[in-house]
ROSE-4610 file (N, C-alpha, C; in Angstrom, 1 decimal, always signed):
// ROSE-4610
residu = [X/X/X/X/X/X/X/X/X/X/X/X/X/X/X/X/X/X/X/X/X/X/X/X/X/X/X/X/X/X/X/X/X/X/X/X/X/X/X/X/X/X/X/X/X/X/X/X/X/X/X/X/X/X/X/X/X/X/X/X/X/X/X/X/X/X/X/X/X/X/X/X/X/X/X/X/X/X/X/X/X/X/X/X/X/X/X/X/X/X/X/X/X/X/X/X/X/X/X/X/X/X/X/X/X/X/X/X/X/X/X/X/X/X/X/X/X/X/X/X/X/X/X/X/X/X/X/X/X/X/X/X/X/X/X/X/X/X/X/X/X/X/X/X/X/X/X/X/X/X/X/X/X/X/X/X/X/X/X/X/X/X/X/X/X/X/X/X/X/X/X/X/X/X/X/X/X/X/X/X/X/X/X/X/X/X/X/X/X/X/X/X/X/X/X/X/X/X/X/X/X/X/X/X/X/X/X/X/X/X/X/X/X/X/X/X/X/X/X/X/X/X/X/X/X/X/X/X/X/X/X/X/X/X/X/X/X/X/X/X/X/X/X/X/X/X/X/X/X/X/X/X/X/X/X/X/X/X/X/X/X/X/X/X/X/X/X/X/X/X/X/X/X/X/X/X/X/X/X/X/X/X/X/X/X/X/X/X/X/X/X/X/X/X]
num = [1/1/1/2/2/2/3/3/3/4/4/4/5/5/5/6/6/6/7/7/7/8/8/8/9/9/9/10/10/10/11/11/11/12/12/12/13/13/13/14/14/14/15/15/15/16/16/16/17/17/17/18/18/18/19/19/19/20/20/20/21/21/21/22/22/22/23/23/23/24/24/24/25/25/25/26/26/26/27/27/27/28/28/28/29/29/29/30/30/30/31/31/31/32/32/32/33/33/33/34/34/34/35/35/35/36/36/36/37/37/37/38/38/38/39/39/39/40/40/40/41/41/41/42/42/42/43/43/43/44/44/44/45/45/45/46/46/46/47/47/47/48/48/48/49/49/49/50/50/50/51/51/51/52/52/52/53/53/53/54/54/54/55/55/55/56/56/56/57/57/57/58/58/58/59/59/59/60/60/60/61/61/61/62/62/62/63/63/63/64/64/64/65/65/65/66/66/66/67/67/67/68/68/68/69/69/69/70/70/70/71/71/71/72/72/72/73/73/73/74/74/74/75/75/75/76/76/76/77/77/77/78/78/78/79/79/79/80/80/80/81/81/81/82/82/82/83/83/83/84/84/84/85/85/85/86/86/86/87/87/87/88/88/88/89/89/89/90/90/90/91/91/91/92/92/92/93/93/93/94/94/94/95/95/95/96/96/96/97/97/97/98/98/98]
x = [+7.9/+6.5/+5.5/+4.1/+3.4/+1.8/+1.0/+0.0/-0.7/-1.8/-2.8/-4.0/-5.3/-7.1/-7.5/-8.4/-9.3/-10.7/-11.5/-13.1/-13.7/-13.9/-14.8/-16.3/-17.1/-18.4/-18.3/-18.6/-18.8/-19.5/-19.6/-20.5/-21.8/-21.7/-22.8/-23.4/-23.2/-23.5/-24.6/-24.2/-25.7/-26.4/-25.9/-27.5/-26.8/-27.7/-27.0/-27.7/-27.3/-27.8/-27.9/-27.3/-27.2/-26.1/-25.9/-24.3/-24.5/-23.1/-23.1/-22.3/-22.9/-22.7/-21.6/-20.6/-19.4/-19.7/-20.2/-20.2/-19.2/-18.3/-17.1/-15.7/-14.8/-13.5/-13.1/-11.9/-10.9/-9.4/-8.7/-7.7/-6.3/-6.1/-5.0/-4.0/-2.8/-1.6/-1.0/-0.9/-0.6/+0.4/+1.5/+2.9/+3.8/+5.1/+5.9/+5.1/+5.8/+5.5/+4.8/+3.6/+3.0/+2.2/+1.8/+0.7/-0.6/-1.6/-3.3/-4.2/-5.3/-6.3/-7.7/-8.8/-9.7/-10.4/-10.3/-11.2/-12.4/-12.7/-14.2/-12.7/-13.6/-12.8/-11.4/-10.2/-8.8/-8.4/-8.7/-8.0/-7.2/-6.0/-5.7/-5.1/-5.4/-5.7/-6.6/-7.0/-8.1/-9.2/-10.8/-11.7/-12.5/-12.0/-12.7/-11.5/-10.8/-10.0/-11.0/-11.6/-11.9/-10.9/-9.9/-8.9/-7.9/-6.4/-5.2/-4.4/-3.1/-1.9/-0.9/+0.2/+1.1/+1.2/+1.1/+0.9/+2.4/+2.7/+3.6/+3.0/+4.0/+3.3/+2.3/+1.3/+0.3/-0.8/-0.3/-1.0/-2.0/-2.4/-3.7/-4.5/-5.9/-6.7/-8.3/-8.6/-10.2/-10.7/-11.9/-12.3/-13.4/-14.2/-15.8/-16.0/-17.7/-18.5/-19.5/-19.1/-20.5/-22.3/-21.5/-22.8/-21.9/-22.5/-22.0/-21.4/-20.5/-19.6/-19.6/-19.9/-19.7/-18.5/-18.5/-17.3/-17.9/-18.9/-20.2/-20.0/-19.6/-19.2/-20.8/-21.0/-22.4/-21.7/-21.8/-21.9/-20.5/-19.9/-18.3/-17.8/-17.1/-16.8/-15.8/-15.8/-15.4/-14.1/-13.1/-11.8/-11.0/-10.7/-9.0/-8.2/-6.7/-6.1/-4.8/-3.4/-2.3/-1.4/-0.1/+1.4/+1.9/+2.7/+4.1/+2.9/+4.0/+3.5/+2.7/+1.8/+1.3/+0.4/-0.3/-1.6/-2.0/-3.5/-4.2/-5.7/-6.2/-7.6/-8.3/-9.7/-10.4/-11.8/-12.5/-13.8/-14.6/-16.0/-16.8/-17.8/-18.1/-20.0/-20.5/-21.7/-21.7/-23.5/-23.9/-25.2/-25.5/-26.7/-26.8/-27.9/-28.0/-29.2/-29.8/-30.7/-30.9/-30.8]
y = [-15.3/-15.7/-15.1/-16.2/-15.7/-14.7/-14.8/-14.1/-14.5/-15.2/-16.0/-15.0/-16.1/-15.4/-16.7/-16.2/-16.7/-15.9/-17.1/-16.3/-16.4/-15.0/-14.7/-14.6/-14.0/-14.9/-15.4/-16.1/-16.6/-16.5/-15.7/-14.9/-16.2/-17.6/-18.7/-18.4/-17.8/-17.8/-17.1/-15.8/-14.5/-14.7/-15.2/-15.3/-15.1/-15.3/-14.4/-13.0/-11.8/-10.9/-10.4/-10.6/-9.8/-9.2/-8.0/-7.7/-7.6/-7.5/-7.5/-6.2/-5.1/-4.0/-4.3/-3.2/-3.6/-2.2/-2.3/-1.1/-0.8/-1.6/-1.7/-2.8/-2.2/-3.7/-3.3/-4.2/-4.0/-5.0/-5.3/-5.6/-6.2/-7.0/-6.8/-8.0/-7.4/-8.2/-9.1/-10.1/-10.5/-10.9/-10.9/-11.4/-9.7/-10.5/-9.7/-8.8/-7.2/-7.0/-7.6/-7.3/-8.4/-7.3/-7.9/-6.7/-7.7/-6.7/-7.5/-6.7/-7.5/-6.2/-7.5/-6.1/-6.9/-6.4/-7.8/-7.4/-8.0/-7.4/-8.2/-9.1/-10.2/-11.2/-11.3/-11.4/-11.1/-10.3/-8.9/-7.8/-7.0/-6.6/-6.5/-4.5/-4.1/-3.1/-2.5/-1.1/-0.7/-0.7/-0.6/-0.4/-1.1/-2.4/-3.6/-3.8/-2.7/-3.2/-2.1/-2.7/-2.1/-1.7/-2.5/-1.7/-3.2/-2.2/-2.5/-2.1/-2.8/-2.0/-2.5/-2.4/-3.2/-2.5/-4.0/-3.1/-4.3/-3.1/-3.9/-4.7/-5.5/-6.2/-5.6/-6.1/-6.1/-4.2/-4.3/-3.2/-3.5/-2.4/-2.9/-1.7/-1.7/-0.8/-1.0/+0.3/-0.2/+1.0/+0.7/+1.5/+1.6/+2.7/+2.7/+3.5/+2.9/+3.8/+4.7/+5.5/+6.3/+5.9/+5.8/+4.6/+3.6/+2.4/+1.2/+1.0/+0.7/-0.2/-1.1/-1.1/-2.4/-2.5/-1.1/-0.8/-1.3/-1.5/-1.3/-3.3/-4.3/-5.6/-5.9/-6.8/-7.7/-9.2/-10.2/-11.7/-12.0/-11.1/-11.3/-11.9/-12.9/-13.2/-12.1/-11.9/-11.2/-12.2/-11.2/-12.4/-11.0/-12.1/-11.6/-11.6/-11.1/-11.3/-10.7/-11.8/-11.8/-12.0/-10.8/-11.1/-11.9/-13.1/-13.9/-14.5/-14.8/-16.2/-14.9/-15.3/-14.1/-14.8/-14.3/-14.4/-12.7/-12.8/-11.9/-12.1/-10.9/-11.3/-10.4/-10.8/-9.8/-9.4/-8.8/-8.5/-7.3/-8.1/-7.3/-7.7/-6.1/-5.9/-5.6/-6.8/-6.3/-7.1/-6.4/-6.9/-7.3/-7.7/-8.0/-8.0/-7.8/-6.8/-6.9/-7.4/-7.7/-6.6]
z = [-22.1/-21.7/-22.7/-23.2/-23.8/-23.0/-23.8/-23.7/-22.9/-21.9/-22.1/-21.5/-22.0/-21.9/-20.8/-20.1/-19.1/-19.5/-19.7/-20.0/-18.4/-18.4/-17.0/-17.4/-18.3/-18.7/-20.1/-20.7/-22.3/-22.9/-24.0/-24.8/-25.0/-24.8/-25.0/-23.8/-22.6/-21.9/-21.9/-22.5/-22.4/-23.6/-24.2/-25.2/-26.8/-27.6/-29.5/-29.2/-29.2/-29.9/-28.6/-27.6/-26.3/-25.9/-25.2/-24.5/-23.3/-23.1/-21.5/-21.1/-20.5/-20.1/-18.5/-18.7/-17.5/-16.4/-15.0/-14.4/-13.6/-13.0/-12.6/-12.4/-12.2/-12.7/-11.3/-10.9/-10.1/-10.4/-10.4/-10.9/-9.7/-8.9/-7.9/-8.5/-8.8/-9.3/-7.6/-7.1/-6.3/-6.0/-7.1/-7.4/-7.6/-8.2/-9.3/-10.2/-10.5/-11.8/-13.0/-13.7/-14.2/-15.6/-16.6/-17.6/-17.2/-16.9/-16.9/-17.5/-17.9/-18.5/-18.2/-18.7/-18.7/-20.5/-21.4/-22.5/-22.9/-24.0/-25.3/-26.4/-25.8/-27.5/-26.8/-28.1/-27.3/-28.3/-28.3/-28.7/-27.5/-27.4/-26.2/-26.2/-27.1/-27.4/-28.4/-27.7/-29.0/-27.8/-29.2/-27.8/-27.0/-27.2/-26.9/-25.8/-24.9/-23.4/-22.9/-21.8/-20.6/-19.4/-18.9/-18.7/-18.5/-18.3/-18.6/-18.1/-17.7/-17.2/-16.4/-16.0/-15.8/-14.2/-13.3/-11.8/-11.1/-10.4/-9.4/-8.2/-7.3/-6.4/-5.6/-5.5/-4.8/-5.4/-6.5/-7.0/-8.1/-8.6/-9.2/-10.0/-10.1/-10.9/-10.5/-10.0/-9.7/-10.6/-11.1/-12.0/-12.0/-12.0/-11.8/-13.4/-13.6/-15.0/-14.2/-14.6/-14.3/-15.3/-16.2/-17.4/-17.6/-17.8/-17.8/-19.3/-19.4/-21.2/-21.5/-23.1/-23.2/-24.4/-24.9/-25.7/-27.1/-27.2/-29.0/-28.9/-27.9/-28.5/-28.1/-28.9/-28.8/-28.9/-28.4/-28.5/-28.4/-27.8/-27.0/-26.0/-25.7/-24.2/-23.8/-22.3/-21.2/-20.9/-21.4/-21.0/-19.7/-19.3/-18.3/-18.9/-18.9/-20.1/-19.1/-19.5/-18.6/-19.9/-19.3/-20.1/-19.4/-19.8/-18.4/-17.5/-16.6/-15.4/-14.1/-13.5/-12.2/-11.8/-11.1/-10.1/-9.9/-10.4/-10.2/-9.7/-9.3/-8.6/-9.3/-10.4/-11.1/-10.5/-10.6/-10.0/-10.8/-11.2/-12.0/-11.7/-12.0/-12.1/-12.9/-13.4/-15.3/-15.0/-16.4/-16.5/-18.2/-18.1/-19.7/-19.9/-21.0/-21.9/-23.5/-23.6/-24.9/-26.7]
């Protein structure tokens, strides 16, 4: 199995020359053993992943900012990002900012 991206906002969305600040993720794998992340663009490592990680069934990652990230991307889409076949459930709180 390959890689795939799902855009959860699109950088046409917020504007040119704006970012979108992330203040919290959550992550629930619903299946099998699975890799998910949440990135900027589709780098799937480095500092453009907000987070990542390989969760067993019904496991996951919640992750709070104490200051919000955006990891330096300006005019980036917000992708989901899955190894192999799965079902996952993503959830973010993010704002944007000129």
């Amino acid at each position: 199995a390959g890689s795939a991206f799902a855009t959860l906002v699109g950088s046409t969305a917020i504007g040119a020359g704006t970012s979108l600040w992330v203040n919290e993720v959550s992550i629930v794998n619903n299946g099998g053993t699975q890799k998910y992340g949440l990135v900027f663009g589709s780098a799937i490592n480095g500092s453009a992943v907000i987070a990542k990680g390989q969760f067993g069934p019904q496991g996951g990652i919640q992750k709070s900012f104490p200051m919000a990230v955006n990891a330096g991307m300006t005019n980036f889409d917000l992708n989901a990002w899955a190894e192999g076949a799965g079902t996952a459930d993503f959830n973010v709180t993010y704002f944007i900012s000129a």
